[in-house]
BANU-687889 format. One record per residue (C-alpha): residue in three letters; x, y, z. Coordinates in nm, 3 decimals, decimal comma, m for minus. Example, Ala and Ser with C-alpha at 12.3 -4.5 7.8 and 13.67 -1.06 7.14 Angstrom:
residues 2
<pt residu="Ala" u="1,230" v="m0,450" w="0,780"/>
<pt residu="Ser" u="1,367" v="m0,106" w="0,714"/>
end
This chain:
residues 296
<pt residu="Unk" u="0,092" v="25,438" w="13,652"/>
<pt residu="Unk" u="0,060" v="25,118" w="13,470"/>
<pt residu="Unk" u="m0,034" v="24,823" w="13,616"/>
<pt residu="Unk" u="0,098" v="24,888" w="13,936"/>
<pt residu="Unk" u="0,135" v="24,638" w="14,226"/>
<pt residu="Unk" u="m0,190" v="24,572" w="14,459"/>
<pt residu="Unk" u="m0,079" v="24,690" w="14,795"/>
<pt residu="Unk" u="m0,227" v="24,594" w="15,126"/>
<pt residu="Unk" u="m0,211" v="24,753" w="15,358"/>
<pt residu="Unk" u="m0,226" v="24,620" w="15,773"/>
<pt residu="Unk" u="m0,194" v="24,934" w="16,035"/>
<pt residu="Unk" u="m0,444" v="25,244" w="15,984"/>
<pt residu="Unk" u="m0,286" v="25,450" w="16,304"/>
<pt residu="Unk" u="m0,165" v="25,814" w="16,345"/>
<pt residu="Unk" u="0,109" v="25,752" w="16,052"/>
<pt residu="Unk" u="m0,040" v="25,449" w="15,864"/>
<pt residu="Unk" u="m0,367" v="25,647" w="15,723"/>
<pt residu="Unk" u="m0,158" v="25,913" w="15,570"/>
<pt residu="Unk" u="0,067" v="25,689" w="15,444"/>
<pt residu="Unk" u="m0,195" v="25,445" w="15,281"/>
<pt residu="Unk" u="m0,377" v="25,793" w="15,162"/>
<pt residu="Unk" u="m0,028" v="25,857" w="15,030"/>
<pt residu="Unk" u="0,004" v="25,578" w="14,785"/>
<pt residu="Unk" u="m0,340" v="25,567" w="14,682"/>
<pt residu="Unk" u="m0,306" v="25,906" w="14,540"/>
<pt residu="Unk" u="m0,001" v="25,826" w="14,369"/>
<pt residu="Unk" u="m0,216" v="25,545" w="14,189"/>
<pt residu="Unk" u="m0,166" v="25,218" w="14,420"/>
<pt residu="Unk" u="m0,476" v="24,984" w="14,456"/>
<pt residu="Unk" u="m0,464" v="24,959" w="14,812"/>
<pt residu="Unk" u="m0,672" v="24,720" w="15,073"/>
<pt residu="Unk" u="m0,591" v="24,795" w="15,407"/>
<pt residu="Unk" u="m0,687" v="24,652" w="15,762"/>
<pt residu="Unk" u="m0,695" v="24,746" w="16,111"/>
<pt residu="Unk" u="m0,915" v="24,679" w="16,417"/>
<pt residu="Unk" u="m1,098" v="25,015" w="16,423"/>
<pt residu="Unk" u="m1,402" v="25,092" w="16,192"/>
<pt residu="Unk" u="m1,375" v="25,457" w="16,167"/>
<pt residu="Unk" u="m1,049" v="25,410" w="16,002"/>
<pt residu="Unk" u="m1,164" v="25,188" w="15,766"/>
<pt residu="Unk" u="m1,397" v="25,421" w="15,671"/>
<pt residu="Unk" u="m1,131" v="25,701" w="15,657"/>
<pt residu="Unk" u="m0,961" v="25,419" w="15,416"/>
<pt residu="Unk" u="m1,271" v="25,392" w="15,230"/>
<pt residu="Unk" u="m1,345" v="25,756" w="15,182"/>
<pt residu="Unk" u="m0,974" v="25,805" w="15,067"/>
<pt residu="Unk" u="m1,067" v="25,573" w="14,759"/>
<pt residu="Unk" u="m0,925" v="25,186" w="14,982"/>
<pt residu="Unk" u="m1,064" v="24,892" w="14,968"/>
<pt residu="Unk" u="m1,169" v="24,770" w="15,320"/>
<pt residu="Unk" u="m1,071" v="24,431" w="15,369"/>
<pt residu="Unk" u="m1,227" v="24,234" w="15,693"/>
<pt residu="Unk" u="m0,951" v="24,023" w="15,801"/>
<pt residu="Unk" u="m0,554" v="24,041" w="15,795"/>
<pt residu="Unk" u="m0,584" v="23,677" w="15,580"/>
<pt residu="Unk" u="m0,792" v="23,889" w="15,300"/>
<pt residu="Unk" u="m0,601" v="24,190" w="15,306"/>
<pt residu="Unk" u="m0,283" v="24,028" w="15,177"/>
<pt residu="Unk" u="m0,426" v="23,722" w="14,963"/>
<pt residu="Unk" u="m0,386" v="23,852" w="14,617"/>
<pt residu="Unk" u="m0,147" v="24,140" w="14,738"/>
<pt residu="Unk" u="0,185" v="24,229" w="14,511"/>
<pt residu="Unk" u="0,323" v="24,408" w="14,860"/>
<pt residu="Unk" u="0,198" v="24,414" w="15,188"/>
<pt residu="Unk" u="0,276" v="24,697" w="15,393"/>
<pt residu="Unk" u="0,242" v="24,703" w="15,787"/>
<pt residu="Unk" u="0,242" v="24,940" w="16,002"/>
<pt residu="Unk" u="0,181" v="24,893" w="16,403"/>
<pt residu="Unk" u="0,277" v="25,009" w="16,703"/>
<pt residu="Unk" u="0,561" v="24,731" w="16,839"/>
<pt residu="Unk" u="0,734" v="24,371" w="16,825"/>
<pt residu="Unk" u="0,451" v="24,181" w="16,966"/>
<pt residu="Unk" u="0,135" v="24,344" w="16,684"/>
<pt residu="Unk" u="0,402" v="24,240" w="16,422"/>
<pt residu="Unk" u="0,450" v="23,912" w="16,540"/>
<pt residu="Unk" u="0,066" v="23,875" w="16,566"/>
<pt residu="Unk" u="m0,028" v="23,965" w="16,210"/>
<pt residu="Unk" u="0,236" v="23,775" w="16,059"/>
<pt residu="Unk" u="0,216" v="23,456" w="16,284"/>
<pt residu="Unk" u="m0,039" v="23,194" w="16,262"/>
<pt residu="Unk" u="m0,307" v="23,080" w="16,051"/>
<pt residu="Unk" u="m0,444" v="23,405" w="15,976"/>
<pt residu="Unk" u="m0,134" v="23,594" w="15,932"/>
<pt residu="Unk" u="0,036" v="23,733" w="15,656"/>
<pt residu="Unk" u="0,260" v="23,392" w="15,623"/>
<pt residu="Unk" u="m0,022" v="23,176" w="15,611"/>
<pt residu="Unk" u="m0,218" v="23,344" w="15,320"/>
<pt residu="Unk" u="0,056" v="23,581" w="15,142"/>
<pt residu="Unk" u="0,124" v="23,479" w="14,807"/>
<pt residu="Unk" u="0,458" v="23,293" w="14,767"/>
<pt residu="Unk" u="0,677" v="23,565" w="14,549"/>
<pt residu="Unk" u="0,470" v="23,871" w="14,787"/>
<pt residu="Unk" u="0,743" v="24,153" w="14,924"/>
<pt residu="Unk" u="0,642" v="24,237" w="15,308"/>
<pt residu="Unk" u="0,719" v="24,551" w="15,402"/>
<pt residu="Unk" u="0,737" v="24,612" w="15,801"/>
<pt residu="Unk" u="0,738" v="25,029" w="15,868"/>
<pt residu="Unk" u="0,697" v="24,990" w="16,199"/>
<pt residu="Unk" u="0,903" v="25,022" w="16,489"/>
<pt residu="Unk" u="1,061" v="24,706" w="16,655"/>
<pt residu="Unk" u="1,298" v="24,524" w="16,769"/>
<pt residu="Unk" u="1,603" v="24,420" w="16,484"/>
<pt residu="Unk" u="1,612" v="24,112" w="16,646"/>
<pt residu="Unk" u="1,250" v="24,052" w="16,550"/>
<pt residu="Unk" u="1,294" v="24,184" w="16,218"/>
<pt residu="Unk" u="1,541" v="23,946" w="16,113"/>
<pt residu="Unk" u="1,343" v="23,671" w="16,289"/>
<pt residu="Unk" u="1,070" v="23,757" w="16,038"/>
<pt residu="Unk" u="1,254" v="23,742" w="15,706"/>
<pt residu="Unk" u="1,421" v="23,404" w="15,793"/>
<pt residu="Unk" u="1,060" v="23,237" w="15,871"/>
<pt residu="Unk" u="0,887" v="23,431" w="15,541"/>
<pt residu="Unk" u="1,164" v="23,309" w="15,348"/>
<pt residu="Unk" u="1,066" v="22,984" w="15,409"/>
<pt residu="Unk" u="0,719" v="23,084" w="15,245"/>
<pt residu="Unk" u="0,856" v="23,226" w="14,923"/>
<pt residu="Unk" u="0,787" v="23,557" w="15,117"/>
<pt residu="Unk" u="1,060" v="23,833" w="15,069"/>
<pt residu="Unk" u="1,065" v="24,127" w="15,358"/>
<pt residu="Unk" u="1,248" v="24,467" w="15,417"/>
<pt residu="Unk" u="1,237" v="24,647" w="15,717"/>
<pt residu="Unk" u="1,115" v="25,003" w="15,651"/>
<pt residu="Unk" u="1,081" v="25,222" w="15,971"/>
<pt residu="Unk" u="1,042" v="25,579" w="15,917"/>
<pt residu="Unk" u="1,090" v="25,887" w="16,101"/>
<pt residu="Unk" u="0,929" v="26,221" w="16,063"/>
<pt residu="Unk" u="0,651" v="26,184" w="16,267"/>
<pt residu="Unk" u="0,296" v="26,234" w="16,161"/>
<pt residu="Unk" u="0,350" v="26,573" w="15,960"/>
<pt residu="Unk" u="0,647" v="26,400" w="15,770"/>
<pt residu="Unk" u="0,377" v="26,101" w="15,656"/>
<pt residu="Unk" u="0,105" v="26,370" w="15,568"/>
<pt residu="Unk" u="0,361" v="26,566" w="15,379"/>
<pt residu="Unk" u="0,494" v="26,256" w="15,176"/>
<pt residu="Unk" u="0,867" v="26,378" w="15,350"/>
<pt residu="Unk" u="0,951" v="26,062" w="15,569"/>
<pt residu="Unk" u="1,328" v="25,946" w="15,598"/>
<pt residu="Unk" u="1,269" v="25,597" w="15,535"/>
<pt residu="Unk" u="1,576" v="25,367" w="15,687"/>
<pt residu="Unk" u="1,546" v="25,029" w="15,481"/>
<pt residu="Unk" u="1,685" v="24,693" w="15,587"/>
<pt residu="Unk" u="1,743" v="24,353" w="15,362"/>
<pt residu="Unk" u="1,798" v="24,261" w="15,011"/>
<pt residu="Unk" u="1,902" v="24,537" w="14,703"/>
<pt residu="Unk" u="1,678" v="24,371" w="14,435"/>
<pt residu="Unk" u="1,360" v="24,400" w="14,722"/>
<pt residu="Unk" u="1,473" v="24,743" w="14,770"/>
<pt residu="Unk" u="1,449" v="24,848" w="14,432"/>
<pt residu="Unk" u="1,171" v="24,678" w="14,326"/>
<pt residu="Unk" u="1,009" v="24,882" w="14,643"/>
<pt residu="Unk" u="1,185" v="25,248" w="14,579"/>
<pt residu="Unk" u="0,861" v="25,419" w="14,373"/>
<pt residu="Unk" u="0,653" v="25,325" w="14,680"/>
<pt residu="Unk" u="0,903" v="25,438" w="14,912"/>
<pt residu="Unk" u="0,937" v="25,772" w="14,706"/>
<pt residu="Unk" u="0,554" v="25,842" w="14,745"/>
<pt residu="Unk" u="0,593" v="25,830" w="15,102"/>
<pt residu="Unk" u="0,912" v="26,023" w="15,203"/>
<pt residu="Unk" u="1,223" v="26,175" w="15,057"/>
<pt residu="Unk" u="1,538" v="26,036" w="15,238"/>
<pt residu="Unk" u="1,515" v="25,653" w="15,159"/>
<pt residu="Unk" u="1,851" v="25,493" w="15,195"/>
<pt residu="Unk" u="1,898" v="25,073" w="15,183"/>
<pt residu="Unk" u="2,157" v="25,065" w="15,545"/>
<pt residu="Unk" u="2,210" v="24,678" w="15,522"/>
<pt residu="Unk" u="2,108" v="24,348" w="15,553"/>
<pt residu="Unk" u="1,781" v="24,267" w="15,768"/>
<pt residu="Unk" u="1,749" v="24,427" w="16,077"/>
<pt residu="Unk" u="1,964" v="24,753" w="15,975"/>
<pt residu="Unk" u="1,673" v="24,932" w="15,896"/>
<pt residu="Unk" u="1,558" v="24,893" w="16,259"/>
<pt residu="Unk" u="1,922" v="24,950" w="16,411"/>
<pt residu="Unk" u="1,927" v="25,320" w="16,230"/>
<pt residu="Unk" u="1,545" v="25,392" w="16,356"/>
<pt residu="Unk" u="1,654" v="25,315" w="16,701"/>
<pt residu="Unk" u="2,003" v="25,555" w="16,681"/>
<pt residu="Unk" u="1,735" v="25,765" w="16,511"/>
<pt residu="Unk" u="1,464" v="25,791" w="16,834"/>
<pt residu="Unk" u="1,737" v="25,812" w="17,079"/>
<pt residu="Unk" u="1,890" v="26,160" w="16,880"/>
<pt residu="Unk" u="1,540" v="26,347" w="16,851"/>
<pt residu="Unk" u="1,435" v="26,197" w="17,229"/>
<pt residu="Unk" u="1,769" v="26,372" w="17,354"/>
<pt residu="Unk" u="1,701" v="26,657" w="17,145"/>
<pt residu="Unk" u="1,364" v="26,711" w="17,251"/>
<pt residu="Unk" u="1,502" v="26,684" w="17,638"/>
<pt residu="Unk" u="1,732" v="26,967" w="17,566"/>
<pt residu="Unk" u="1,503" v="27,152" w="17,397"/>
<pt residu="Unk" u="1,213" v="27,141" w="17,679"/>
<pt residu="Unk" u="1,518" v="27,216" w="17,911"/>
<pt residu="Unk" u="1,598" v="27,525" w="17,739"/>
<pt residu="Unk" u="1,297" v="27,632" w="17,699"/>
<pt residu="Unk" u="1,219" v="27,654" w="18,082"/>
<pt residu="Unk" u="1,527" v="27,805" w="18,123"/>
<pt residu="Unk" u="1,462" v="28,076" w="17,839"/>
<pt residu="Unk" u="1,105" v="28,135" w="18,029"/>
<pt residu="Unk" u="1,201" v="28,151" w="18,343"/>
<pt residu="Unk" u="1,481" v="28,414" w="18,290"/>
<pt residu="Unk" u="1,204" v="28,616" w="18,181"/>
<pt residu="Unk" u="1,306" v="28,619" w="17,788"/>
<pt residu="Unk" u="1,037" v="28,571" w="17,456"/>
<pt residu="Unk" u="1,015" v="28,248" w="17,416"/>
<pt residu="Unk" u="0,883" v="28,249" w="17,092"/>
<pt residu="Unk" u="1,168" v="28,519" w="16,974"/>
<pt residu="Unk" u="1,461" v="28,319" w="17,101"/>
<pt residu="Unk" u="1,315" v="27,960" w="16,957"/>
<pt residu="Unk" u="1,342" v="28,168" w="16,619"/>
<pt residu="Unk" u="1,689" v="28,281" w="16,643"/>
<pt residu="Unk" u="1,794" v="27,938" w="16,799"/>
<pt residu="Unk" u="1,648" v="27,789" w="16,510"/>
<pt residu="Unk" u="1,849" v="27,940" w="16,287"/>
<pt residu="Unk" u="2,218" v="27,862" w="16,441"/>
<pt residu="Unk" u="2,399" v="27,582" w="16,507"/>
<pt residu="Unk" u="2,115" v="27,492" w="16,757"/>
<pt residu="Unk" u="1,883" v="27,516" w="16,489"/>
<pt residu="Unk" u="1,715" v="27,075" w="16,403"/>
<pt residu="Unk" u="1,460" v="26,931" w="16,261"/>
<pt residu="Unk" u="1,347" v="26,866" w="16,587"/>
<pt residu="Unk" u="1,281" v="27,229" w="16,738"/>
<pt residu="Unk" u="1,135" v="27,345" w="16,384"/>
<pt residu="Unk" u="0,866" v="27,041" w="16,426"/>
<pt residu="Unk" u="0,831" v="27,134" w="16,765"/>
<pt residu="Unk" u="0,873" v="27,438" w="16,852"/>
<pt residu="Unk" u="0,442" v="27,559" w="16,815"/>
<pt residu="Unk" u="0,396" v="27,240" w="17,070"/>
<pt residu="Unk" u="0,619" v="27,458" w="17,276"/>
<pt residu="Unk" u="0,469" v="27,771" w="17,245"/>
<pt residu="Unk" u="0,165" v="27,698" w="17,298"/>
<pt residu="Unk" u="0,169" v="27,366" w="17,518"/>
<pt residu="Unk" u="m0,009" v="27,180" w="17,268"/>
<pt residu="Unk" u="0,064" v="26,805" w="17,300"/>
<pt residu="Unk" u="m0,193" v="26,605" w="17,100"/>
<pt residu="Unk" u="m0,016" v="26,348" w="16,947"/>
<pt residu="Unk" u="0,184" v="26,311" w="16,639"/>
<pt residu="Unk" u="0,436" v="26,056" w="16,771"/>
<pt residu="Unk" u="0,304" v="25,915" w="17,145"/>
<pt residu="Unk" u="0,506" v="25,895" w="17,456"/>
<pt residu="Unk" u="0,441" v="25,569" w="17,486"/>
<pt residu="Unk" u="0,600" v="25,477" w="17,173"/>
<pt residu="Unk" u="0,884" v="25,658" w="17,230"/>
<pt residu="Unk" u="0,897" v="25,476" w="17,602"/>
<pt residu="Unk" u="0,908" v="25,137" w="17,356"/>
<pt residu="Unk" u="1,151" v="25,316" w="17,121"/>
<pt residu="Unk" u="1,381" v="25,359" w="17,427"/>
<pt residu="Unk" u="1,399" v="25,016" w="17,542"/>
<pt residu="Unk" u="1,496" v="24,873" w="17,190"/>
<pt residu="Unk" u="1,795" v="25,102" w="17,172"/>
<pt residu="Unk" u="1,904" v="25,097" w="17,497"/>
<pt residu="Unk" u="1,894" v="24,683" w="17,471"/>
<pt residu="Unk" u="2,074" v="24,692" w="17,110"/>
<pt residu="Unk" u="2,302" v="24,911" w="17,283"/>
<pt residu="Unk" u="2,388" v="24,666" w="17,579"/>
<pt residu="Unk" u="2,358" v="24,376" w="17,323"/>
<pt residu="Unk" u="2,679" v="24,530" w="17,111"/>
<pt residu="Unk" u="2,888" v="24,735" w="17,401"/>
<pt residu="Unk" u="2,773" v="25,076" w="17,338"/>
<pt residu="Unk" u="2,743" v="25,314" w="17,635"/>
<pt residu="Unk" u="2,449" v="25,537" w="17,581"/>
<pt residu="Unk" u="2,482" v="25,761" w="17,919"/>
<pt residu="Unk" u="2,293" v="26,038" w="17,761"/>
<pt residu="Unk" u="2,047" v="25,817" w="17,649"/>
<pt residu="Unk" u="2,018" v="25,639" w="17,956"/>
<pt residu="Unk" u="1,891" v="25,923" w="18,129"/>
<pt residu="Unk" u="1,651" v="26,052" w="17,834"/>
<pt residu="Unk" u="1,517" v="25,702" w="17,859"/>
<pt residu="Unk" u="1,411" v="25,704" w="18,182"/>
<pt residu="Unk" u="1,259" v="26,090" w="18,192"/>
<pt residu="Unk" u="1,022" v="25,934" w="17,894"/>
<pt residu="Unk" u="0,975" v="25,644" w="18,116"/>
<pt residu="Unk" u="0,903" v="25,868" w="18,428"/>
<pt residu="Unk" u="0,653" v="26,113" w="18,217"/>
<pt residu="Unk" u="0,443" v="25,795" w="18,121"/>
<pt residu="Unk" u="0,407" v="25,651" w="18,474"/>
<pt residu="Unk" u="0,291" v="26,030" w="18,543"/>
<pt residu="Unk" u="m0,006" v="25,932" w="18,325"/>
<pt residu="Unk" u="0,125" v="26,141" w="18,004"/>
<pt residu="Unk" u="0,200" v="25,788" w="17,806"/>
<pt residu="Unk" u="m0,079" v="25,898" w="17,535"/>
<pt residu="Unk" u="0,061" v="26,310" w="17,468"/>
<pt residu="Unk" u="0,324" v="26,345" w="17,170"/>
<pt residu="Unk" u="0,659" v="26,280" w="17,300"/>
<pt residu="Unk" u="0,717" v="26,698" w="17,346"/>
<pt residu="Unk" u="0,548" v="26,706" w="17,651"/>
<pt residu="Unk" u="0,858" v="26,558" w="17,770"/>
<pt residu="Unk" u="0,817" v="26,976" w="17,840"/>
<pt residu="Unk" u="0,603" v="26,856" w="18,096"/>
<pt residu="Unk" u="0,799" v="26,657" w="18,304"/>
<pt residu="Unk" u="1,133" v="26,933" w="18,272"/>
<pt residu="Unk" u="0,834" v="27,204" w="18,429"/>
<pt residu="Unk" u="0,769" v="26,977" w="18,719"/>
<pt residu="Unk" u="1,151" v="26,895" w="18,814"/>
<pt residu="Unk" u="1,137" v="27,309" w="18,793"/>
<pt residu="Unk" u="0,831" v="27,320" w="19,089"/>
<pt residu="Unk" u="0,612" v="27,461" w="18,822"/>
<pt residu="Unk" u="0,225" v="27,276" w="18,885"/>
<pt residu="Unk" u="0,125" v="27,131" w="18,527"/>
end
């Protein structure tokens, strides 16, 4: 790649180290920051520059990139006078990946704007695998020009990338997007107590469910957590929790009943009070074995 664009990068967590390791093999200088030294180092040892603040990160960055967990860590890192706004280049294209609020999203783009600062928001889904594997679907919101000028960064993260609107859209589709796999997860854990407790394989029928109409994304990502009960985490209950509250206020906000999602909502918001806030969102398992009267 020639001359490409000096990326920095603000967000090293469970998807953002992949995805910085991502574009650094595909030839991006990046800089990244976050508040924990061992992933610097990580950064580092990828071939990163470690920057020590948020203000040099993004100084003489091309695109900044951010990754975090909610509304309020993006509102921190772009806000005040060592933000991104402050000490961004005027002409710099923001790129928020993380998961928020679309309200806050467009909130952002109207006050960068006003800094010569353009922004897209870029969540993704596919959950830690999907950012290892370079196979996120990336759902982007704001300007076409921005969004082309971004594609062969988006391309070295993930393989569905698809422009849904103006800003805020991109954050609209990730939240239809966490309410389908939290519902599918919830029928899945369902099913598979039922399967187990009617005495049946479990890991037999997961394989021939996968491969019929009940057959997602979702079970094939899954379906080892299930098996064996392993819940470290790729994608955290707690996020999901936050996840749930964004589309079930969007949802009020516009008139759409979500009674499904209602309910998923607050199973993920009973498994965290439970103490389970920090497991991958599968363990929602957990909280189906318990309703059951099975100890776990």
């Amino acid at each position: 790649m020639s001359n490409p664009p000096k990326i920095a990068w603000i967000g090293l967590g469970i998807m953002g180290s992949p995805m910085s390791e991502n574009l650094i093999k595909a030839g991006y200088p990046v800089t990244g920051f976050t508040l924990e030294q061992p992933k610097l180092d990580r950064l580092a040892a990828a071939g990163g520059t470690v920057a020590g603040s948020v203000a040099e990160a993004v100084r003489d960055a091309d695109v900044i990139v951010t990754m975090v967990p909610a509304s309020p860590q993006v509102e921190a890192i772009a806000y005040g006078a060592d933000g991104i706004l402050e000490n961004a280049r005027s002409g710099a294209l923001l790129i928020d990946m993380s998961s928020i609020t679309p309200q806050t999203s467009v909130g952002l783009a109207a006050n960068a704007a006003e800094k010569g600062i353009r922004v897209l928001d870029a969540p993704v889904s596919g959950g830690e695998a999907g950012a290892v594997e370079a196979v996120l679907s990336i759902m982007v919101g704001g300007e076409r020009a921005d969004f082309d000028e971004a594609r062969p960064l988006f391309d070295a993260l993930g393989k569905t990338i698809v422009l849904c609107g103006p800003h805020g859209s991109g954050q609209t589709v990730k939240a239809a997007n966490q309410l389908i796999v939290a519902v599918n997860i919830q029928a899945c854990a369902e099913a598979v107590v039922f399967l187990e407790k009617s005495g049946v394989d479990l890991a037999a029928a997961l394989e021939v469910l996968g491969g019929g109409l009940a057959g997602s994304t979702v079970l094939a990502r899954k379906k080892d957590n299930f098996l064996n009960r392993d819940f470290k985490p790729g994608f955290r209950i707690d996020l999901h929790h936050k996840d749930m509250g964004i589309v079930t206020d969007a949802a009020r906000a516009v008139g759409a009943a979500l009674p499904v999602g209602a309910v998923v909502a607050q199973l993920v918001a009973s498994l965290r009070a439970q103490g389970d806030g920090g497991l991958d969102h599968s363990a929602l398992l957990r909280s189906v074995e318990r309703l059951s009267g099975d100890q776990v």
